[in-house]
C-alpha positions as CSV (number, residue, x, y, z in Angstrom):
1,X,-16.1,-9.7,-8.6
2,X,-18.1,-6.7,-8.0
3,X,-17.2,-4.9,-11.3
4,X,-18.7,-8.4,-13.0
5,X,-22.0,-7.9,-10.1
6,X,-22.0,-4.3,-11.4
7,X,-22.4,-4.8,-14.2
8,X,-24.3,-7.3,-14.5
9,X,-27.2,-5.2,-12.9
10,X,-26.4,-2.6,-15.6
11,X,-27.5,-5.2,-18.1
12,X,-30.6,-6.0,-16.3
13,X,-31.2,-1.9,-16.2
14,X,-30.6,-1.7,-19.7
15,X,-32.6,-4.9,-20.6
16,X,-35.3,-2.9,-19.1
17,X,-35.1,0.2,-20.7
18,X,-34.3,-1.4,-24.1
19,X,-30.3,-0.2,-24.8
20,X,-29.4,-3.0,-26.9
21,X,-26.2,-1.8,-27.4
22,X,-25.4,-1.5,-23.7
23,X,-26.6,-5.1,-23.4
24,X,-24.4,-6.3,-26.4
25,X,-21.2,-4.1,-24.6
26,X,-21.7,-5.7,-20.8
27,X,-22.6,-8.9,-22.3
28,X,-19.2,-9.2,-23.6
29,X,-17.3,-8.3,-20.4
30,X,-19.3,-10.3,-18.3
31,X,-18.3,-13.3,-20.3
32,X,-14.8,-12.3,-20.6
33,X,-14.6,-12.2,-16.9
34,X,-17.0,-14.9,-15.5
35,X,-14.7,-17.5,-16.2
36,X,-11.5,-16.0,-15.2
37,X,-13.3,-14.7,-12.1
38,X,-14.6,-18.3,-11.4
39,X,-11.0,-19.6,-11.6
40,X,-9.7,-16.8,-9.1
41,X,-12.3,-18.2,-6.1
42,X,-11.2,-22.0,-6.6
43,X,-9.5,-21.8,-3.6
44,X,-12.2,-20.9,-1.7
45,X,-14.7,-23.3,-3.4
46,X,-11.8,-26.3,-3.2
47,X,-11.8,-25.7,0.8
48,X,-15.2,-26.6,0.7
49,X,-15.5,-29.5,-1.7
50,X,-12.4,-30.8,0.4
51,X,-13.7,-30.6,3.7
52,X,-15.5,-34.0,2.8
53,X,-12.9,-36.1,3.1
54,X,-13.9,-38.2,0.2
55,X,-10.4,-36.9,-1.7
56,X,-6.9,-37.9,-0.9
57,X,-3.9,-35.5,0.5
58,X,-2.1,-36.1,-2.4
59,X,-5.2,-35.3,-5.1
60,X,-6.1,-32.3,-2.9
61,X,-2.5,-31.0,-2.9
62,X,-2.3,-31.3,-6.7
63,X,-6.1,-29.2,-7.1
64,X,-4.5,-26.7,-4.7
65,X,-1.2,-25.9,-6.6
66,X,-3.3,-25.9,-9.7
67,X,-5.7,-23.8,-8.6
68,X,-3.2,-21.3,-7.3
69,X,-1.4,-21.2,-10.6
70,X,-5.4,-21.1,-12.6
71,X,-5.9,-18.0,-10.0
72,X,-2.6,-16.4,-11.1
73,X,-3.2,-17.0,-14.8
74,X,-7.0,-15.8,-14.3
75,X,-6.0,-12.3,-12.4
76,X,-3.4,-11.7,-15.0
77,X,-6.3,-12.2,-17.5
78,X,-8.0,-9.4,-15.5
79,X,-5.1,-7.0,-15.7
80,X,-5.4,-7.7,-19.4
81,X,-9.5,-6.8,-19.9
82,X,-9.3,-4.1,-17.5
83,X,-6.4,-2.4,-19.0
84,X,-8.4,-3.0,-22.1
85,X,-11.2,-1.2,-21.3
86,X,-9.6,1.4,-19.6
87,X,-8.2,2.4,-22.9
88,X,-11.5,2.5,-24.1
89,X,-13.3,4.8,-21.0
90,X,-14.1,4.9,-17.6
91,X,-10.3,4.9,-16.8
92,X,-11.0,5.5,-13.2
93,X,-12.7,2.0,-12.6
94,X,-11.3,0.0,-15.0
95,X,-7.7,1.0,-13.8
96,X,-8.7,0.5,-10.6
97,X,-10.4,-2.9,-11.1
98,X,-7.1,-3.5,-13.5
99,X,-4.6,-2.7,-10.2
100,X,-6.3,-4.7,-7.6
101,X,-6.1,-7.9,-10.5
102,X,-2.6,-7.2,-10.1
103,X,-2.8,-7.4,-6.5
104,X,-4.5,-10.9,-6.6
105,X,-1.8,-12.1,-9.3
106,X,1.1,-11.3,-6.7
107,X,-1.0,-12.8,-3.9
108,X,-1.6,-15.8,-5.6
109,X,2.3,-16.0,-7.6
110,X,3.8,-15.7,-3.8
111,X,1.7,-18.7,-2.6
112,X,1.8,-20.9,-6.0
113,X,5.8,-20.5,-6.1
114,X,6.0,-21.0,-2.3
115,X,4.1,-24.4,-3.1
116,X,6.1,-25.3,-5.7
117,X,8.7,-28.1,-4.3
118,X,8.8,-30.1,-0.7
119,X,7.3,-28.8,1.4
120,X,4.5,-29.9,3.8
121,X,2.8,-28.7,7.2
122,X,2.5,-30.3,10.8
123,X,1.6,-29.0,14.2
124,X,3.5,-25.8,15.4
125,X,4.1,-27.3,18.9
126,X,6.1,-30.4,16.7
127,X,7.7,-28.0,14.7
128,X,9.0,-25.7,17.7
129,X,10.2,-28.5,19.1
130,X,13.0,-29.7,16.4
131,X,13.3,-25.7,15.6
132,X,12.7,-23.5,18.5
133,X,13.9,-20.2,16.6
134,X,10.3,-21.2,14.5
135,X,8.1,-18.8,16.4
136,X,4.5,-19.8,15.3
137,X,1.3,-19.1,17.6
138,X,-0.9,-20.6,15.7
139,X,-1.7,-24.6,15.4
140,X,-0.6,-25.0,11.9
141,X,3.1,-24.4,10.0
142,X,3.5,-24.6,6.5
143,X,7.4,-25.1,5.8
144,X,9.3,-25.2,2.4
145,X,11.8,-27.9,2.7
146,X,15.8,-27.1,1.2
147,X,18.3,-29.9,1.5
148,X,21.7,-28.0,2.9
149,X,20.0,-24.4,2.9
150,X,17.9,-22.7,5.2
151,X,14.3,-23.9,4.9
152,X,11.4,-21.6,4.9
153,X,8.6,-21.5,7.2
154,X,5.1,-19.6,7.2
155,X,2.4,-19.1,9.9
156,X,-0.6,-18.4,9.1
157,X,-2.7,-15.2,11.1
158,X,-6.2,-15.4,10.4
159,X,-7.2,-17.2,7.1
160,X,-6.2,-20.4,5.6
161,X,-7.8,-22.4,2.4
162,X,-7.1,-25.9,1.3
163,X,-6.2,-26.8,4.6
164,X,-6.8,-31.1,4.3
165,X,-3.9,-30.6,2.0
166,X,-0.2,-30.6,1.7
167,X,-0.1,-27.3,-0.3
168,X,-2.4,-25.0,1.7
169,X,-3.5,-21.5,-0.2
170,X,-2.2,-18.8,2.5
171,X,-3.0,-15.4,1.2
172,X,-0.4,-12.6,1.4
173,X,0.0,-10.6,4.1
174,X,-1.6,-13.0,6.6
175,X,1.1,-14.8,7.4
176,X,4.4,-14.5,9.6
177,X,7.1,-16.1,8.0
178,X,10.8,-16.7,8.3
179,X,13.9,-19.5,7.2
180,X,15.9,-21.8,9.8
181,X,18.5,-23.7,9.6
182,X,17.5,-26.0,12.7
183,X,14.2,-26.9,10.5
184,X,16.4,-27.9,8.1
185,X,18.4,-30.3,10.1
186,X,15.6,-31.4,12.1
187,X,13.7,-32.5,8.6
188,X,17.1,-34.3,7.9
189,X,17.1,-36.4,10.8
190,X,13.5,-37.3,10.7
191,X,13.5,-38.2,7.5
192,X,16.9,-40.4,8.1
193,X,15.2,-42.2,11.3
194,X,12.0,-42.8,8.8
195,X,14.9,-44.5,6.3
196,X,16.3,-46.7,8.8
197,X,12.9,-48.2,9.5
């Protein structure tokens, strides 16, 4: 985002002091990247836009998995360009731009894949209560539900996006994590007391 800002003001520089050429060059890159880089914040616009309420969980949980696997798509895009340009100078900040894409591909692979399946969220103090080896400070666990296996669990530590639905965007490192059994089995029984009814 701030290599696309960068050089953007470059262009206005240039614009200025009449480099067509320069213009033509950053013009290119900018619209290479401006849509990719528009894809990589949908999370953050989506947590808006769904703070409304005028959405339901299940549309919102469906824009949230997509816009995780858009972001991943989008950042490997970004490898791609920087890598690109790298090859064709300014190594340092074009590899460096190229690397943290890379970053933000992983961040957003680990919480697309961790979506991917059943899994919901509900209050910690709920959870804790049908698995107390779930230790989660916060108000919120997001949980990835395996029938006969351990299920896995995450709490998130400062920042969580798409919270309104099922599939919440939890960027990696900031969350604690860990699989239980007793989560498993307590999922079991609630969801064979909901069958009997």
């Amino acid at each position: 985002m701030l290599a696309l800002v960068k050089i953007m003001w470059q262009s206005m520089i240039a614009a200025a002091s009449g480099e067509r050429q320069l213009i033509k060059n950053n013009a290119k890159l900018v619209f290479t990247c401006f849509p990719a880089i528009c894809l990589i914040i949908s999370p953050f616009i989506l947590s808006f836009i769904s703070g409304e309420g005028i959405y339901t969980v299940k549309t919102l949980s469906q824009l949230s998995v997509a816009s995780q696997w858009l972001g991943f798509i989008s950042s490997l895009v970004m490898v791609m360009v920087f890598s690109f340009y790298s090859e064709r100078g300014k190594k340092f900040w074009n590899t460096g731009c190229a690397v943290l894409s890379l970053i933000l591909a992983f961040i957003f692979f680990d919480s697309a894949m961790f979506n991917t399946g059943e899994n919901g969220s509900a209050n910690s103090i709920f959870i804790q209560s049908i698995s107390p080896d779930v230790k989660c400070e916060r108000g919120m666990v997001v949980f990835k539900y395996k029938k006969g296996d351990e299920s896995e669990w995450r709490c998130p530590t400062s920042i969580a996006m798409m919270q309104e639905s099922g599939k919440m965007f939890i960027p990696w490192p900031d969350y604690e994590d860990g699989k239980s059994k007793d989560l498993t089995k307590g999922i079991d029984k609630l969801q064979d007391e909901f069958k009997d009814k």
